[in-house]
CHARMM-style PDB file with segment names, atoms N, HN, CA, C and O in Angstrom:
ATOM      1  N   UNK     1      92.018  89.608 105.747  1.00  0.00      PROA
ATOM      2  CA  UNK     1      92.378  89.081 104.446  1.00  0.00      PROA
ATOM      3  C   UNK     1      93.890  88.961 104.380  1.00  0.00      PROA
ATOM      4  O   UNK     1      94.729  89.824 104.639  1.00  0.00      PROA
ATOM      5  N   UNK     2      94.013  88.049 104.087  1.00  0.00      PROA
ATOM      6  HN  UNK     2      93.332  87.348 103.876  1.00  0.00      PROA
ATOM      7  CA  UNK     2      95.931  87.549 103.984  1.00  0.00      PROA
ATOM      8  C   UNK     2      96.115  88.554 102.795  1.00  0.00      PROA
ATOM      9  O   UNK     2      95.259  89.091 102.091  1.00  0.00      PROA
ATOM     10  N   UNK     3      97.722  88.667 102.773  1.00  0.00      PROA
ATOM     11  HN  UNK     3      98.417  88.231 103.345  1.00  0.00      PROA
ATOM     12  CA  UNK     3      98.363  89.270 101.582  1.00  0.00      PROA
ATOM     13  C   UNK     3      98.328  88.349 100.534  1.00  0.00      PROA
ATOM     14  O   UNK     3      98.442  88.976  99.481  1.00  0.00      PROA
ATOM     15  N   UNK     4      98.223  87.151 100.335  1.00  0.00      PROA
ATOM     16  HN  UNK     4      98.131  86.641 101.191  1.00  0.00      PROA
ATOM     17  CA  UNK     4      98.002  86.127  98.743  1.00  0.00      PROA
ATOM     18  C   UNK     4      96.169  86.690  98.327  1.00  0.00      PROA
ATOM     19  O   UNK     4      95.816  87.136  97.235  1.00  0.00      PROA
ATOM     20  N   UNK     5      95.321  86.499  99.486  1.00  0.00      PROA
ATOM     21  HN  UNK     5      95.608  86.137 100.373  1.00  0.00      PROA
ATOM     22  CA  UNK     5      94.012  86.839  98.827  1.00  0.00      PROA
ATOM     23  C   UNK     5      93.997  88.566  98.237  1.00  0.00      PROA
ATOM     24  O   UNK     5      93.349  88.952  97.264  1.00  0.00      PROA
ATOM     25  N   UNK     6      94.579  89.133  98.811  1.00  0.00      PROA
ATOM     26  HN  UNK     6      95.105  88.819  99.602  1.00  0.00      PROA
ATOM     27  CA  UNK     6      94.169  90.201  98.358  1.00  0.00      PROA
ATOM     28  C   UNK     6      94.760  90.563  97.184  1.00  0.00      PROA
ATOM     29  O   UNK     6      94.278  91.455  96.487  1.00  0.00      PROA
ATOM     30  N   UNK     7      96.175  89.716  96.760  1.00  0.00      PROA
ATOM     31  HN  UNK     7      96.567  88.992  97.327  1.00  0.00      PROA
ATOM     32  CA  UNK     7      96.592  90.237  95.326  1.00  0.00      PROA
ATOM     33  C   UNK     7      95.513  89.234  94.695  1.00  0.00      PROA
ATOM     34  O   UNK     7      95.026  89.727  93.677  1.00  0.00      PROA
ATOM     35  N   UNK     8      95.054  88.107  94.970  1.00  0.00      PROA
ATOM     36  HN  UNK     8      95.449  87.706  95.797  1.00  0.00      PROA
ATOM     37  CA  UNK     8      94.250  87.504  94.029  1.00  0.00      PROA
ATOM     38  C   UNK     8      92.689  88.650  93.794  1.00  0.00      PROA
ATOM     39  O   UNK     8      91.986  88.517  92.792  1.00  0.00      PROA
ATOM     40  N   UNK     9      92.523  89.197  94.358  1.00  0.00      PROA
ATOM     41  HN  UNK     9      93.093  89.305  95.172  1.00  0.00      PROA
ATOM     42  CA  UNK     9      91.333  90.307  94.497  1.00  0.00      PROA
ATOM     43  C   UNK     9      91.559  91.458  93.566  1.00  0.00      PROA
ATOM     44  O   UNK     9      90.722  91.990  92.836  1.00  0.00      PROA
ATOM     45  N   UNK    10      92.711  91.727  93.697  1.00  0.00      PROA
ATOM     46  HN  UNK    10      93.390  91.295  94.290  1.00  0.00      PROA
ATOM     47  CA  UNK    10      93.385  93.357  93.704  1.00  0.00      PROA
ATOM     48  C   UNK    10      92.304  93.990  92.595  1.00  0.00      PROA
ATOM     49  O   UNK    10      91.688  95.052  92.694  1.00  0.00      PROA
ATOM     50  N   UNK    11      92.256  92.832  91.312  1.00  0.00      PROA
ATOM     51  HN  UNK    11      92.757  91.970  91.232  1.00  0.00      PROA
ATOM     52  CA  UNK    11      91.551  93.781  90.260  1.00  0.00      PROA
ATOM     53  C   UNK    11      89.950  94.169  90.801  1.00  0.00      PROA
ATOM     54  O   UNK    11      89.507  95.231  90.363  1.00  0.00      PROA
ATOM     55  N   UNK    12      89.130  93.435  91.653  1.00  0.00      PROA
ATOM     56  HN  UNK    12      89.490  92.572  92.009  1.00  0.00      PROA
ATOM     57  CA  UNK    12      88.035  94.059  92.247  1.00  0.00      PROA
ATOM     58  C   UNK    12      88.369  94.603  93.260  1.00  0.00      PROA
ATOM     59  O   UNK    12      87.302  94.754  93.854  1.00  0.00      PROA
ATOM     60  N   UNK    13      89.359  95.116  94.034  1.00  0.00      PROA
ATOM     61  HN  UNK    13      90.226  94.994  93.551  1.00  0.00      PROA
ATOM     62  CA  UNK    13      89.704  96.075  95.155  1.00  0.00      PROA
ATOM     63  C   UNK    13      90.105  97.448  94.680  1.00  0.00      PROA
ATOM     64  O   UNK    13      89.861  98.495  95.279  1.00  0.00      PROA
ATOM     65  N   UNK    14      90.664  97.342  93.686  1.00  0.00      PROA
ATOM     66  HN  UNK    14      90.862  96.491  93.199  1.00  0.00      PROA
ATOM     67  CA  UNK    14      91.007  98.718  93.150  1.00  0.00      PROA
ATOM     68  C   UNK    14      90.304  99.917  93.261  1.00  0.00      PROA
ATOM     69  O   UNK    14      90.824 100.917  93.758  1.00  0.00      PROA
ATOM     70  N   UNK    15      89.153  99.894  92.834  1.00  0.00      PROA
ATOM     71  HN  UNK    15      88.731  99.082  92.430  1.00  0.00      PROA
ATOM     72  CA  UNK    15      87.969 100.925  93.026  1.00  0.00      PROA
ATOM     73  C   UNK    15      87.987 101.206  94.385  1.00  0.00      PROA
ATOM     74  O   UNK    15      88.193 102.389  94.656  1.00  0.00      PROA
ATOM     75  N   UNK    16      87.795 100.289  95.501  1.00  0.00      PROA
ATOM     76  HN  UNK    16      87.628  99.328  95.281  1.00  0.00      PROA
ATOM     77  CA  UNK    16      87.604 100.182  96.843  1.00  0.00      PROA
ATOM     78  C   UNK    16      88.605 101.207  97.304  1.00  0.00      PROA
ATOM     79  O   UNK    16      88.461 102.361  97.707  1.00  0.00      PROA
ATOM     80  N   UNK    17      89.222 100.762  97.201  1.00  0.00      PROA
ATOM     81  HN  UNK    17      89.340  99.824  96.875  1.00  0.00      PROA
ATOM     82  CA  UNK    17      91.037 100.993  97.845  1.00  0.00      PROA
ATOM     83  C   UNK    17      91.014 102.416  97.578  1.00  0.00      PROA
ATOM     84  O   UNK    17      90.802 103.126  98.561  1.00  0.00      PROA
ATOM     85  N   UNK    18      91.267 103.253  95.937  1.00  0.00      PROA
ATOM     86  HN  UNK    18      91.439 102.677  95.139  1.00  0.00      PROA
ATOM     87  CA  UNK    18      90.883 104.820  95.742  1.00  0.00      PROA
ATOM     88  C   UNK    18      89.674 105.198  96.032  1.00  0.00      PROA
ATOM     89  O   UNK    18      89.654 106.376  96.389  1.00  0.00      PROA
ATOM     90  N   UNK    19      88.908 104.817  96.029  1.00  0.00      PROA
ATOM     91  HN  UNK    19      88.923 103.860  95.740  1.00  0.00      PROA
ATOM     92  CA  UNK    19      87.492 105.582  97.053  1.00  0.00      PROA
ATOM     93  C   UNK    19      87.635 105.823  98.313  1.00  0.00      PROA
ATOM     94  O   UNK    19      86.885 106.605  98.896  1.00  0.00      PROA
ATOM     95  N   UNK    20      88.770 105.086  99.006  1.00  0.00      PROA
ATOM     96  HN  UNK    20      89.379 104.450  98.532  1.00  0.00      PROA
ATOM     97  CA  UNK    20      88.447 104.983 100.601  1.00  0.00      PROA
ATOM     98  C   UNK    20      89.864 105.752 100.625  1.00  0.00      PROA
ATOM     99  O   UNK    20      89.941 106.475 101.619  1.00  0.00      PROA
ATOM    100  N   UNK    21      90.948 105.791  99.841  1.00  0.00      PROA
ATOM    101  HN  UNK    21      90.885 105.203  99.034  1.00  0.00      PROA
ATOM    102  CA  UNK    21      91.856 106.413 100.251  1.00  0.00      PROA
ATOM    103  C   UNK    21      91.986 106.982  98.808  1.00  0.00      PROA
ATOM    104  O   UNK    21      92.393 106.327  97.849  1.00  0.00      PROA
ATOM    105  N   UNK    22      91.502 108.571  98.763  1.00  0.00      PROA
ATOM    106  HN  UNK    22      91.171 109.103  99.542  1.00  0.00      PROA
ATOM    107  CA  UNK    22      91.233 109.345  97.481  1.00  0.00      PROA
ATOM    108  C   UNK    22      92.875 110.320  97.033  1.00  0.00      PROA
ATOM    109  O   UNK    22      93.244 110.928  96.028  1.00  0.00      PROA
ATOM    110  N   UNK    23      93.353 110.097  98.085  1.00  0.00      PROA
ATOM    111  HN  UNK    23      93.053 109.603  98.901  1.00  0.00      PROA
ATOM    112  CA  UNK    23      94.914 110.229  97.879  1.00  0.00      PROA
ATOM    113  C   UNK    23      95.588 109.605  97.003  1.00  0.00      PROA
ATOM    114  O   UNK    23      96.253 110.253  96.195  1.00  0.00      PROA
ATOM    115  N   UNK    24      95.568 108.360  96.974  1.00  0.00      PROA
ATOM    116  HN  UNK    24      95.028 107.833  97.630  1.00  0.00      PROA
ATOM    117  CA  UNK    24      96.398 107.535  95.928  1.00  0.00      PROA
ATOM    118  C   UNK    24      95.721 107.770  94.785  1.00  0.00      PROA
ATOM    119  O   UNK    24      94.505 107.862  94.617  1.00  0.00      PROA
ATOM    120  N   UNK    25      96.995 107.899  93.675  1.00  0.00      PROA
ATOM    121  HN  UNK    25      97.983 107.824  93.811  1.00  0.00      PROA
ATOM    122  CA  UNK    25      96.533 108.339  92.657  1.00  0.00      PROA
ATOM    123  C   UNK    25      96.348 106.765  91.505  1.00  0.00      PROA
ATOM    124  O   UNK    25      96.286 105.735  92.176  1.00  0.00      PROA
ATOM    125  N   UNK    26      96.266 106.545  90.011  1.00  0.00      PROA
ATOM    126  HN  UNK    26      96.315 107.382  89.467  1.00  0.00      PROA
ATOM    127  CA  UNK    26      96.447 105.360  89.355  1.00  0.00      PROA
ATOM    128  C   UNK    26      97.598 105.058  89.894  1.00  0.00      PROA
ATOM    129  O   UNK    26      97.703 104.277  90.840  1.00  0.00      PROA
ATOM    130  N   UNK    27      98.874 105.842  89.161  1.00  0.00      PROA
ATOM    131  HN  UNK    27      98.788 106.477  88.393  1.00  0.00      PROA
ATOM    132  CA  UNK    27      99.803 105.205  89.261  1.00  0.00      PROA
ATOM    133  C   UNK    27     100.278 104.600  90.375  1.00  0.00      PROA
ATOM    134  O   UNK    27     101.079 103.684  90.189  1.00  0.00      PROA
ATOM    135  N   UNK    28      99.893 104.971  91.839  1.00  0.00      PROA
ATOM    136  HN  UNK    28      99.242 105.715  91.991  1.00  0.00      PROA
ATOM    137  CA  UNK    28     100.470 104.635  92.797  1.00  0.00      PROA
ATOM    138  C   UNK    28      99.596 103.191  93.212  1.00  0.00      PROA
ATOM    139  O   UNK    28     100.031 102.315  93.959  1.00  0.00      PROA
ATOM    140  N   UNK    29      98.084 103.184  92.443  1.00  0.00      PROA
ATOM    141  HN  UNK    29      97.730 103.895  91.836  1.00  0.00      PROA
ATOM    142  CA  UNK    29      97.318 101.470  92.836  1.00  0.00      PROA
ATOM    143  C   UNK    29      98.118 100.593  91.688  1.00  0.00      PROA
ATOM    144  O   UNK    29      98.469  99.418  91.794  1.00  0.00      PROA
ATOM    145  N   UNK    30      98.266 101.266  90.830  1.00  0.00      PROA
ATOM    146  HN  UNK    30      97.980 102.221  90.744  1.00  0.00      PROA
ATOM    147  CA  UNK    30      99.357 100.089  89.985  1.00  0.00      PROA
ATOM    148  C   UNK    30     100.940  99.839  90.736  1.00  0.00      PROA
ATOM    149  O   UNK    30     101.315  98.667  90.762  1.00  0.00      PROA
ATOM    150  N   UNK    31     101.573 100.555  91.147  1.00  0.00      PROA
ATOM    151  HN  UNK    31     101.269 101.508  91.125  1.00  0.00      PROA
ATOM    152  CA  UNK    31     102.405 100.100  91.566  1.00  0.00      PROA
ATOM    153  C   UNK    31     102.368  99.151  93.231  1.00  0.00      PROA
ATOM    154  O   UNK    31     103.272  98.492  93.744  1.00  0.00      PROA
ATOM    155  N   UNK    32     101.146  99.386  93.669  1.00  0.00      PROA
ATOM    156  HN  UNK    32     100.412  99.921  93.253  1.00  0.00      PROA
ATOM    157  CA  UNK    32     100.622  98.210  94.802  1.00  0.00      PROA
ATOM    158  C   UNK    32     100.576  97.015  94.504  1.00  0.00      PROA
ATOM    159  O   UNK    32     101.077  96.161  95.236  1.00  0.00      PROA
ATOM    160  N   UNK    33      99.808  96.653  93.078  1.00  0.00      PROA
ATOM    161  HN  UNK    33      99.402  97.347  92.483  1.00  0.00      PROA
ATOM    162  CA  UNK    33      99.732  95.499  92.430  1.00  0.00      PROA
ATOM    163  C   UNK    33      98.715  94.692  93.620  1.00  0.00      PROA
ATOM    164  O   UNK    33      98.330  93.618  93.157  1.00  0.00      PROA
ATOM    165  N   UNK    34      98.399  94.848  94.471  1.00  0.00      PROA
ATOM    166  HN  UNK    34      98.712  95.720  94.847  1.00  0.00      PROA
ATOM    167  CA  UNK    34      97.978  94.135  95.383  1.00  0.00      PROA
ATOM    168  C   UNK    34      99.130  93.637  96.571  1.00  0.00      PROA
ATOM    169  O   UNK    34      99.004  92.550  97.134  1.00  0.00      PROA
ATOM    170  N   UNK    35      99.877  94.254  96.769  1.00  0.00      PROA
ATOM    171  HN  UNK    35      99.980  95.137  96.312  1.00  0.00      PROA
ATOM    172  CA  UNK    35     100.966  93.925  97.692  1.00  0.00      PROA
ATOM    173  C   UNK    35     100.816  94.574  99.073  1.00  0.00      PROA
ATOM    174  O   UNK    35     101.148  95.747  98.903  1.00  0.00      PROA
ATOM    175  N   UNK    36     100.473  94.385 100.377  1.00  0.00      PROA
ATOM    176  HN  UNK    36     100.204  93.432 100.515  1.00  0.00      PROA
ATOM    177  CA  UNK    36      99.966  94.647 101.243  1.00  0.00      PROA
ATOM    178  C   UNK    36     101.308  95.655 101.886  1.00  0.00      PROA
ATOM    179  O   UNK    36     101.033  96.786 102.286  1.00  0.00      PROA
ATOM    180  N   UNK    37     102.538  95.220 101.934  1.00  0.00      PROA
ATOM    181  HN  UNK    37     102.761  94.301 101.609  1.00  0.00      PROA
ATOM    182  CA  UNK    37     103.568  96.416 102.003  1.00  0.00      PROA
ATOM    183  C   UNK    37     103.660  97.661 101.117  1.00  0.00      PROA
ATOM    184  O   UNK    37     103.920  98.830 101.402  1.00  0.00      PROA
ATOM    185  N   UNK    38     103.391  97.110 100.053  1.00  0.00      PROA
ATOM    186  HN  UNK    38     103.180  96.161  99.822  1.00  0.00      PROA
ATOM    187  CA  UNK    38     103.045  98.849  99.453  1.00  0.00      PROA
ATOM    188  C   UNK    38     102.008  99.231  99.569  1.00  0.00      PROA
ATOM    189  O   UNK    38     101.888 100.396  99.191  1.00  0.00      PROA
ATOM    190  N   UNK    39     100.901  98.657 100.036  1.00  0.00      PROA
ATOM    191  HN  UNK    39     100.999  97.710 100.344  1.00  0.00      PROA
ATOM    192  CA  UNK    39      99.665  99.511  99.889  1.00  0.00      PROA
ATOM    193  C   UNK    39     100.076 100.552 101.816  1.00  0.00      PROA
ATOM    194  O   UNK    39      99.736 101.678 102.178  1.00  0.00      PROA
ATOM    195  N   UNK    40     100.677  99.752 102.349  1.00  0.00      PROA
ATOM    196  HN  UNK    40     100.953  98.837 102.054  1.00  0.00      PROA
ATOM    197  CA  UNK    40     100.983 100.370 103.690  1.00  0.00      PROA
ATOM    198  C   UNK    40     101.917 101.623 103.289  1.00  0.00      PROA
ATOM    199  O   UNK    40     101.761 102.776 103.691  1.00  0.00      PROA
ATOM    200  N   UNK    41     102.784 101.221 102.530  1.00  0.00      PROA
ATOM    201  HN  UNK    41     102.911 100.284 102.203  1.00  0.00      PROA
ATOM    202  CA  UNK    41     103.670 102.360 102.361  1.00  0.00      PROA
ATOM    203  C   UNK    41     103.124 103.477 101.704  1.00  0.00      PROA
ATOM    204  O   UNK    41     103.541 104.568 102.095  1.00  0.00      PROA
ATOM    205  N   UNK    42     102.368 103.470 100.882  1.00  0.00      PROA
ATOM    206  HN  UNK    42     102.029 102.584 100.564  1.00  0.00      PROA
ATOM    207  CA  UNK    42     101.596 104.498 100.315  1.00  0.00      PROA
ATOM    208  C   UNK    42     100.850 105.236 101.154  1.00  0.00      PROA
ATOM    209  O   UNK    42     101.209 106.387 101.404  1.00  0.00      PROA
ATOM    210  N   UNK    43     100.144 104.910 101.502  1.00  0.00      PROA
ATOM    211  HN  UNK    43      99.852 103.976 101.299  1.00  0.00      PROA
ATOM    212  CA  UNK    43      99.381 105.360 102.765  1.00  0.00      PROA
ATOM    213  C   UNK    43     100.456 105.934 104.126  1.00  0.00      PROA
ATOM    214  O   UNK    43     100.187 107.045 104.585  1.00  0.00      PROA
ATOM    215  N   UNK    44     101.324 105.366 104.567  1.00  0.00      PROA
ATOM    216  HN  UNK    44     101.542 104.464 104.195  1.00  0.00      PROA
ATOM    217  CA  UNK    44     102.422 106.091 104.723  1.00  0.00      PROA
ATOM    218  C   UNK    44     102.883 107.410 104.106  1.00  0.00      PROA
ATOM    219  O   UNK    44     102.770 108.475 104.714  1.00  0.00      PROA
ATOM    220  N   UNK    45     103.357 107.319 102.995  1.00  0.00      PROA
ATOM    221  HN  UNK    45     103.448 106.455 102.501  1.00  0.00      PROA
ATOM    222  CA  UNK    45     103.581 108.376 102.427  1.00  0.00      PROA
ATOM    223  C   UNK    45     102.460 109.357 102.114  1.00  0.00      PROA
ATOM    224  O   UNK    45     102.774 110.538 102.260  1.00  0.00      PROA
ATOM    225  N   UNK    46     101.665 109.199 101.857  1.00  0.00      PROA
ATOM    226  HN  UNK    46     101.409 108.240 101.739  1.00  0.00      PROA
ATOM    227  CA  UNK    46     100.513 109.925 101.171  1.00  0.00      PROA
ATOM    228  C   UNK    46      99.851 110.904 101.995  1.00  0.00      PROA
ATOM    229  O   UNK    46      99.523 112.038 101.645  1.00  0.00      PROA
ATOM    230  N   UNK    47      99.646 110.248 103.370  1.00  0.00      PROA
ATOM    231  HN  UNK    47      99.912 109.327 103.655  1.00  0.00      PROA
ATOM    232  CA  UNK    47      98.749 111.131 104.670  1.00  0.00      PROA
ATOM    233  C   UNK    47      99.797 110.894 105.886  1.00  0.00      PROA
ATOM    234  O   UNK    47      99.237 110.968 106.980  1.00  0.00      PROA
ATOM    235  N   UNK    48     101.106 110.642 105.944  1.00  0.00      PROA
ATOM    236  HN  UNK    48     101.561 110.582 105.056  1.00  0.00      PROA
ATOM    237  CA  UNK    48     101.983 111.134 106.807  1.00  0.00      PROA
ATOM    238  C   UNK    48     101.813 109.960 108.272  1.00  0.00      PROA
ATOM    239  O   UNK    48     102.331 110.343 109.321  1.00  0.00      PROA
ATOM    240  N   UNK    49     101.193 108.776 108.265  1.00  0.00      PROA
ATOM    241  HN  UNK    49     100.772 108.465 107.413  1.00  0.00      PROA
ATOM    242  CA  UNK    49     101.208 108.332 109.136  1.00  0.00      PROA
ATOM    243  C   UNK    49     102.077 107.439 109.987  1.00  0.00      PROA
ATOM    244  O   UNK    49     102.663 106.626 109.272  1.00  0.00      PROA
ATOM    245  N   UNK    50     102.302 107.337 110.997  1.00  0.00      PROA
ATOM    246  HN  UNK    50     101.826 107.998 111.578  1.00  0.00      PROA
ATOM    247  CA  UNK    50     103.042 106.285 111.138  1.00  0.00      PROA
ATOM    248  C   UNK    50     102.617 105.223 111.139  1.00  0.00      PROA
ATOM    249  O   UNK    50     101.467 105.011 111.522  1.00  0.00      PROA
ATOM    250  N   UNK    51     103.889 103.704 110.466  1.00  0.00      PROA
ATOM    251  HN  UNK    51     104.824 103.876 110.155  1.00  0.00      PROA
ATOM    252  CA  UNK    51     103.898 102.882 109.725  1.00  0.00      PROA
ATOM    253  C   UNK    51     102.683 101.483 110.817  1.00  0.00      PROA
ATOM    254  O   UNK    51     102.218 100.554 110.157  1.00  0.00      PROA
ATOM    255  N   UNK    52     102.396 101.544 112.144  1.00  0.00      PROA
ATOM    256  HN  UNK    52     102.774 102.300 112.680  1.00  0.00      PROA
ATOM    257  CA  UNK    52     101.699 100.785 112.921  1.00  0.00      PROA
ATOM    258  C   UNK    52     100.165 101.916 112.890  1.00  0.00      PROA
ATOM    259  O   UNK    52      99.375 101.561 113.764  1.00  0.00      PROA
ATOM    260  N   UNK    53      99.701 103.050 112.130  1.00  0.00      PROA
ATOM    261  HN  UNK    53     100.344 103.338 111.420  1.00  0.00      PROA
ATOM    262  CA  UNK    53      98.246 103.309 112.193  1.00  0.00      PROA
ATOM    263  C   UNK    53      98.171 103.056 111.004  1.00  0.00      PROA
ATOM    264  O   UNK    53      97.038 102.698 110.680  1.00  0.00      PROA
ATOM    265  N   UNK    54      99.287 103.100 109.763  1.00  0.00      PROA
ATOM    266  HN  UNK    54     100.207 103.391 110.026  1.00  0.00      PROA
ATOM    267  CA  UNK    54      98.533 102.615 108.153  1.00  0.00      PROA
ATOM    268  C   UNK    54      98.425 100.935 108.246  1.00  0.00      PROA
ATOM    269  O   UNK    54      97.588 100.288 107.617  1.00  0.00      PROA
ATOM    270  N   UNK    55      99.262 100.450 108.999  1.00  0.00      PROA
ATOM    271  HN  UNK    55      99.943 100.976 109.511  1.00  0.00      PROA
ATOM    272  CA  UNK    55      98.921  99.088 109.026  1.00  0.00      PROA
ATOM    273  C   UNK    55      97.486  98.812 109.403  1.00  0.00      PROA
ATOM    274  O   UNK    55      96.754  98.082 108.735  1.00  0.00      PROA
ATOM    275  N   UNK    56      97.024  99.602 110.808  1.00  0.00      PROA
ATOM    276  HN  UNK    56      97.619 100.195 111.351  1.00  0.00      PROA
ATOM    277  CA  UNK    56      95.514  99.139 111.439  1.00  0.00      PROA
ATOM    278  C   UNK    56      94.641  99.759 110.128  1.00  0.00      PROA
ATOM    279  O   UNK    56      93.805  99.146 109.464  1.00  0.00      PROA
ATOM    280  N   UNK    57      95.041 101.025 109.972  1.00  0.00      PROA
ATOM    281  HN  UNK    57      95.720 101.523 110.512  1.00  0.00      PROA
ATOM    282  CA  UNK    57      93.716 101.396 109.349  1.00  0.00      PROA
ATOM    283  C   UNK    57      93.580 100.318 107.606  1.00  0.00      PROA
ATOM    284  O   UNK    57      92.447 100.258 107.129  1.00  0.00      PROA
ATOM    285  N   UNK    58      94.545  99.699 106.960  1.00  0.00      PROA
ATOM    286  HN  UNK    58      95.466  99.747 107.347  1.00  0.00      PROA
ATOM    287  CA  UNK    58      94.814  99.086 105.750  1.00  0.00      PROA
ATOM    288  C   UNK    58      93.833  97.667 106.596  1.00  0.00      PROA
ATOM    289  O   UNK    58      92.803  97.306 106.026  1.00  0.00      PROA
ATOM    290  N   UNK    59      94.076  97.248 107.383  1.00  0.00      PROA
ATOM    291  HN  UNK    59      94.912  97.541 107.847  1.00  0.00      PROA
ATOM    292  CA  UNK    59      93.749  96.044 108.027  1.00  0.00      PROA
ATOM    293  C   UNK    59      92.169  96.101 108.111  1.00  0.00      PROA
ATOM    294  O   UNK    59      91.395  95.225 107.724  1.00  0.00      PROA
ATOM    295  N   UNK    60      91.901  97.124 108.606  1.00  0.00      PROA
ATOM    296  HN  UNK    60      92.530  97.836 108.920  1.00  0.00      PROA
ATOM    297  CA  UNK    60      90.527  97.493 109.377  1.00  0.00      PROA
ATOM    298  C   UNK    60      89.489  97.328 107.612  1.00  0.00      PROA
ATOM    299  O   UNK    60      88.776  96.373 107.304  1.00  0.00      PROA
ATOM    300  N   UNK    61      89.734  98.473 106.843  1.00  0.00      PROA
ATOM    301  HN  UNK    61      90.313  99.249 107.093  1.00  0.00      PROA
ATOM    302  CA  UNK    61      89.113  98.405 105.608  1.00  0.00      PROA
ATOM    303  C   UNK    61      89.163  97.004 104.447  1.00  0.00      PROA
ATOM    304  O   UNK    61      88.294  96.750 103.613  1.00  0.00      PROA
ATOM    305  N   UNK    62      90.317  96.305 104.669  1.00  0.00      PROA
ATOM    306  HN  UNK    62      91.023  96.512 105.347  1.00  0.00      PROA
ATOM    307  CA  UNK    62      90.567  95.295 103.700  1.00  0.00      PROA
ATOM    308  C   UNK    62      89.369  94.249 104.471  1.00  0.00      PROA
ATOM    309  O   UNK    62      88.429  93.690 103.905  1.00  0.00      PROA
ATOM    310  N   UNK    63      89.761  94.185 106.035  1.00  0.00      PROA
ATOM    311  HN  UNK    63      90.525  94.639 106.494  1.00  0.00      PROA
ATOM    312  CA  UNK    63      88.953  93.332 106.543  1.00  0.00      PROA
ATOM    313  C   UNK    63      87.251  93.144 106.783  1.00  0.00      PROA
ATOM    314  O   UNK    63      86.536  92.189 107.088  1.00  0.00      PROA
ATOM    315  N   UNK    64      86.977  94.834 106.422  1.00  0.00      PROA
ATOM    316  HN  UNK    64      87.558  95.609 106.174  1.00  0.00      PROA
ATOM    317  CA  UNK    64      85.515  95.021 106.579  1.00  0.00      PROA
ATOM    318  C   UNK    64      85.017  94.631 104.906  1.00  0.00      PROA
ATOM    319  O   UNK    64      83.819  94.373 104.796  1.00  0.00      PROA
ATOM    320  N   UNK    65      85.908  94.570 103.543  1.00  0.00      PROA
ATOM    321  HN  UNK    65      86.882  94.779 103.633  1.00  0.00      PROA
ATOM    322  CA  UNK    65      85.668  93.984 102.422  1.00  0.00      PROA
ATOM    323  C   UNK    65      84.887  92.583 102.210  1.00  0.00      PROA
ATOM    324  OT1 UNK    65      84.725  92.133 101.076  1.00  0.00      PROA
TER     325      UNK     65
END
């Protein structure tokens, strides 16, 4: 899923997105907005990964959507 579809999604991904990553809290899916760099960076920050496994694993789940 490109970064334009998924902000066009975001409001039915939301649920998705905190179910699968129960770390992020509201405030931090609102400040994603649907933006595929912050949803990486969060996930970054959140579970400590480095920035090429939050990319696969963000990729892997958006893409199995």
């Amino acid at each position: 899923m490109k970064s334009s579809e998924l902000q066009g999604k975001w409001d039915q991904l939301k649920g998705v997105i905190r179910e699968f990553w129960g770390e992020l809290t509201g405030d931090d899916v609102d400040f994603i907005a649907g933006q595929r760099d912050r949803l990486i960076g969060k996930i970054e920050e959140r579970y400590g990964l480095p920035r090429q496994e939050a990319e696969k694993k963000v990729d892997e789940v958006i893409d199995s959507l």
